[in-house]
C-alpha positions in Angstrom: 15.7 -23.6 -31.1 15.3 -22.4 -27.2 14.2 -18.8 -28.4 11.3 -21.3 -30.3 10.9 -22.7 -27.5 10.7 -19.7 -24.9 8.7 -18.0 -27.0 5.0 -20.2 -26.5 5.6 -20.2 -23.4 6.0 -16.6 -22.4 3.1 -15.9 -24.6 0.9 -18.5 -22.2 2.3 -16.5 -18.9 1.3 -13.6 -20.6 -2.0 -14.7 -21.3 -2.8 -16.1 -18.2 -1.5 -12.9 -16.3 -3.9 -11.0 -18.1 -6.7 -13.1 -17.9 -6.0 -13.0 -14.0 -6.3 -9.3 -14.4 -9.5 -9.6 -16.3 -11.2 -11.5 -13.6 -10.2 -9.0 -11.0 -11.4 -6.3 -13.1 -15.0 -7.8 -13.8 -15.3 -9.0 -9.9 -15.1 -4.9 -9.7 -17.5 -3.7 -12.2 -19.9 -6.4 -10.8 -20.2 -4.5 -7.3 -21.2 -1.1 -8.2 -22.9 0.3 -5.2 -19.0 -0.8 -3.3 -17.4 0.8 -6.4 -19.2 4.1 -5.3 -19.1 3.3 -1.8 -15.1 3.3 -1.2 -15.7 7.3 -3.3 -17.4 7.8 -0.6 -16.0 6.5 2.3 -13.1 8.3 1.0 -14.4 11.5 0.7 -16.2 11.3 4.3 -12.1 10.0 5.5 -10.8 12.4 3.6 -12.7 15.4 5.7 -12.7 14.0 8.7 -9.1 13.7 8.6 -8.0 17.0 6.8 -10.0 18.3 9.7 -8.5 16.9 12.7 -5.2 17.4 10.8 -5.7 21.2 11.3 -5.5 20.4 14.6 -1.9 19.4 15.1 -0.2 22.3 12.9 1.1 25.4 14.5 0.8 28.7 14.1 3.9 28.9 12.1 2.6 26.5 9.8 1.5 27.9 6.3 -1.7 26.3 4.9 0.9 25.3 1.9 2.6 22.7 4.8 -0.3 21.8 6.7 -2.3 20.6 3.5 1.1 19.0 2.0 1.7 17.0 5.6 -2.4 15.8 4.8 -2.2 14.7 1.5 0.5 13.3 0.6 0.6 11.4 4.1 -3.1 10.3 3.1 -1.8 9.4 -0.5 0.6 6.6 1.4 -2.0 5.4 3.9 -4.4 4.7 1.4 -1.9 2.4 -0.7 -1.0 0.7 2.4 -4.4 0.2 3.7 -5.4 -1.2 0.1 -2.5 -3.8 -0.2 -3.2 -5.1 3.0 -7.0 -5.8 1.9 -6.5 -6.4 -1.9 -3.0 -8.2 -1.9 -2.5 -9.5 1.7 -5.7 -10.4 2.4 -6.9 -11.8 -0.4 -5.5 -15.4 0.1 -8.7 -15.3 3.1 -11.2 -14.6 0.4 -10.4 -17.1 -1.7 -10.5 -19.3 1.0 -14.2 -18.5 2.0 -15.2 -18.6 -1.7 -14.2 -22.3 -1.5 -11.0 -21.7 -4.8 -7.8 -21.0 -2.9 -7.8 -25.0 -2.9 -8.4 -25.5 -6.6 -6.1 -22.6 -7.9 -3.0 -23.5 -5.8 -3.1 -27.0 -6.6 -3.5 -26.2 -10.6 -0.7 -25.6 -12.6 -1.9 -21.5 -12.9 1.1 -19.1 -12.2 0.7 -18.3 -8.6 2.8 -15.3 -9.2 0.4 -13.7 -11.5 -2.2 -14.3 -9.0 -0.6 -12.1 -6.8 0.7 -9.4 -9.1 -2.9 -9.4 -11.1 -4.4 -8.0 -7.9 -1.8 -5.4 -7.9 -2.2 -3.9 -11.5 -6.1 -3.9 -10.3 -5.0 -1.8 -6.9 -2.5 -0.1 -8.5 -5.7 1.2 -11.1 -8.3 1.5 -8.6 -6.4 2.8 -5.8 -4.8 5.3 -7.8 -8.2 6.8 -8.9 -9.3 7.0 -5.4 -6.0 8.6 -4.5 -6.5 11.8 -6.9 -10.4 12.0 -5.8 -8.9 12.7 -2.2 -6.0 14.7 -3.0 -8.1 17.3 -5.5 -11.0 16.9 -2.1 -8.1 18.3 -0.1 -7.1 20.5 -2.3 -10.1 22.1 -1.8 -10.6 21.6 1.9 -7.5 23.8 2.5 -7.0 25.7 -0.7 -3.3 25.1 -1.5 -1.2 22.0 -2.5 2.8 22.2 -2.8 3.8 20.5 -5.4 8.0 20.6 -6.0 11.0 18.0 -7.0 8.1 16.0 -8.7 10.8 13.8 -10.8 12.3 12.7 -7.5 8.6 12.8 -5.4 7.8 10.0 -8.3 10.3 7.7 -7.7 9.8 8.0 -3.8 6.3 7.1 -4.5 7.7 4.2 -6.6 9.8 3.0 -4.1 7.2 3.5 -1.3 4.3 1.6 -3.6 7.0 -1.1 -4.5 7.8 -1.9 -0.5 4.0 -1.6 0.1 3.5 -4.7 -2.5 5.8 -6.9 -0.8 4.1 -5.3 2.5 1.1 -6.9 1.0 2.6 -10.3 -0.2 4.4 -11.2 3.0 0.9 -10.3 4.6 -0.6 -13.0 2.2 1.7 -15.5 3.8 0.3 -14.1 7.5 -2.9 -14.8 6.4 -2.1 -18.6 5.4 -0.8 -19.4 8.3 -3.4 -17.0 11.3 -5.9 -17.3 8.9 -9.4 -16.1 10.9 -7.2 -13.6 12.9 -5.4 -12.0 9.9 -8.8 -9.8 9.8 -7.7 -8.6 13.1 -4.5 -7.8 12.4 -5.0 -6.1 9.3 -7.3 -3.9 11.5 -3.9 -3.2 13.9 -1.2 -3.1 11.3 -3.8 0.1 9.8 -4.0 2.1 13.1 -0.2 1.2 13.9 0.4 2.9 10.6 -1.5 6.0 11.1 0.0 6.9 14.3 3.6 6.0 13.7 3.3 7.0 10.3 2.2 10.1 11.1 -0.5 10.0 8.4 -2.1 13.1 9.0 -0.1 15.3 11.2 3.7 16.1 11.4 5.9 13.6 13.3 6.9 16.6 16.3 3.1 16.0 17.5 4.1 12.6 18.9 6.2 11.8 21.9 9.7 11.3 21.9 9.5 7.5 23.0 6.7 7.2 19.9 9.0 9.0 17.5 11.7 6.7 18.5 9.3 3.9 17.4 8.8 5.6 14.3 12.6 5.8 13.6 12.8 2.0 13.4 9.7 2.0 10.6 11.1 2.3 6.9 7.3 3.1 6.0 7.8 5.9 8.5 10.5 7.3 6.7 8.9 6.9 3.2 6.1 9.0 5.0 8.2 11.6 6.3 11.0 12.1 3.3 8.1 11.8 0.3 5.6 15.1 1.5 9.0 16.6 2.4 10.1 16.4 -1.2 6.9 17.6 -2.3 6.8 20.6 0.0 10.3 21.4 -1.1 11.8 20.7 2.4 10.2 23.4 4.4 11.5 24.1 7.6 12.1 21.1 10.2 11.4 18.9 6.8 12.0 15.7 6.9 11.4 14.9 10.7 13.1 11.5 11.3 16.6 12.2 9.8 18.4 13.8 7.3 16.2 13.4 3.4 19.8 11.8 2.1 19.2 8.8 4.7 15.4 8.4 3.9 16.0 8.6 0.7 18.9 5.6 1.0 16.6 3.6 3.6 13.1 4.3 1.0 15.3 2.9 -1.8 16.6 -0.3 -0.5 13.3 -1.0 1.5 11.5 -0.8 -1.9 13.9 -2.5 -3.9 14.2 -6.0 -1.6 10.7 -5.9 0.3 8.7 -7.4 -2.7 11.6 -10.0 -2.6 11.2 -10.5 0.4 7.1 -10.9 0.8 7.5 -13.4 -2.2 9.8 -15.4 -0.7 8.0 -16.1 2.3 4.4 -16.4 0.6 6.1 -19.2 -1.6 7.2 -20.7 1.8 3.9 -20.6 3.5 2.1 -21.8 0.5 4.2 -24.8 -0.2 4.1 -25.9 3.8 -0.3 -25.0 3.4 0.1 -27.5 0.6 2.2 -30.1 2.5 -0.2 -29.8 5.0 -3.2 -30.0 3.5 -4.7 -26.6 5.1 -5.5 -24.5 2.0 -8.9 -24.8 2.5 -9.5 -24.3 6.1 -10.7 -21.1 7.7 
């Protein structure tokens, strides 16, 4: 009788998740010229960086390392820099549009809200992610590849921490509001300079490293082009790849946890208070 029961409703969930998914995905196709805009803006990143990447590798460096340190630290930023807009920040959109109010006070799954927004990013960012990896490719002419099984499930593990990233930002933005523009703007160029995004940790300080050291994203960074370039010299930079690989684990496994938890708090006090719709 309960599996009778269960059943309906799991079907509903299911429904309304993918509806949820279907709206994101027609919001998309009915901006074209931004559709082919971000191609572009990522292919005009994408050469400005690889450039000024070239900058910061040695001598010693082969082209193999210099374009692996690029790209794959590129892959991460862009994944991070996406959450924060598409997951984190999208609580401030719907606020402008005038339906945060109306969604959060209907019986809708506000869980599938958020996790509808990341099957669109994990699409759309993933597409934009091989157009810039296949564009540096062919700025520097090489691209390690190596211990792919395990470079996957780093990636998984870096994407899942990066989601819950982007759901405790959602709860940021219900509670700044107006300013969580301007922090998303911060939390991006934090990342690329203690994330070492586009050049190897050794070209920062010793006092910035140290700062690194404390950011798991920092070590996802560091131990997930490693793995890629087959641990090359010096590779990882932050500490020993069993320890990233430990500290990349559990950071993915309880972050989304984590960013839940604390977007279900802020939404239920936004409720209590009234403030859903002010901006």
């Amino acid at each position: 009788m309960n599996a009778i029961q269960h059943t309906p409703n799991l079907r509903l969930r299911l429904s309304t998740f993918a509806a949820m998914i279907r709206k994101e995905l027609i919001i998309l196709a009915r901006y074209p010229v931004e559709f082919f805009a971000s191609f572009a803006q990522v292919l005009v990143i994408v050469t400005v960086f690889t450039l000024a990447g070239l900058t910061f590798s040695s001598t010693g460096d082969s082209s193999s390392t210099t374009s692996g340190i690029v790209s794959y630290g590129f892959v991460l930023y862009l994944f991070l820099n996406d959450t924060l807009w598409t997951v984190g920040f999208h609580v401030r959109r719907e606020q402008v549009q005038g339906t945060l109010e109306q969604l959060y006070l209907s019986p809708a799954s506000k869980f599938a809200s958020l996790v509808a927004r990341v099957i669109h990013l994990l699409l759309w960012t993933s597409s934009l992610a091989v157009v810039a990896v296949l564009v540096m490719r062919f700025l520097l002419g090489t691209l390690p590849v190596h211990n792919l099984g395990l470079g996957l499930f780093l990636l998984a593990m870096n994407l899942s921490a990066t989601f819950g990233i982007g759901f405790a930002f959602a709860a940021i933005t219900l509670w700044l509001r107006q300013t969580a523009e301007t922090l998303v703007n911060f939390l991006q160029f934090a990342f690329i300079i203690f994330g070492a995004v586009f050049f190897p940790f050794s070209a920062l300080p010793e006092w910035m490293q140290a700062i690194s050291r404390f950011i798991p994203l920092s070590h996802g960074v560091d131990i997930f082009r490693s793995t890629l370039m087959d641990y090359p010299p010096g590779f990882p930079e932050l500490a020993p790849a069993e320890t990233q690989i430990l500290i990349v684990t559990v950071f993915g496994l309880i972050m989304p946890f984590i960013g839940y938890a604390m977007y279900r708090r802020a939404e239920r006090s936004a409720r209590q208070k009234g403030t859903l719709s002010q901006y």
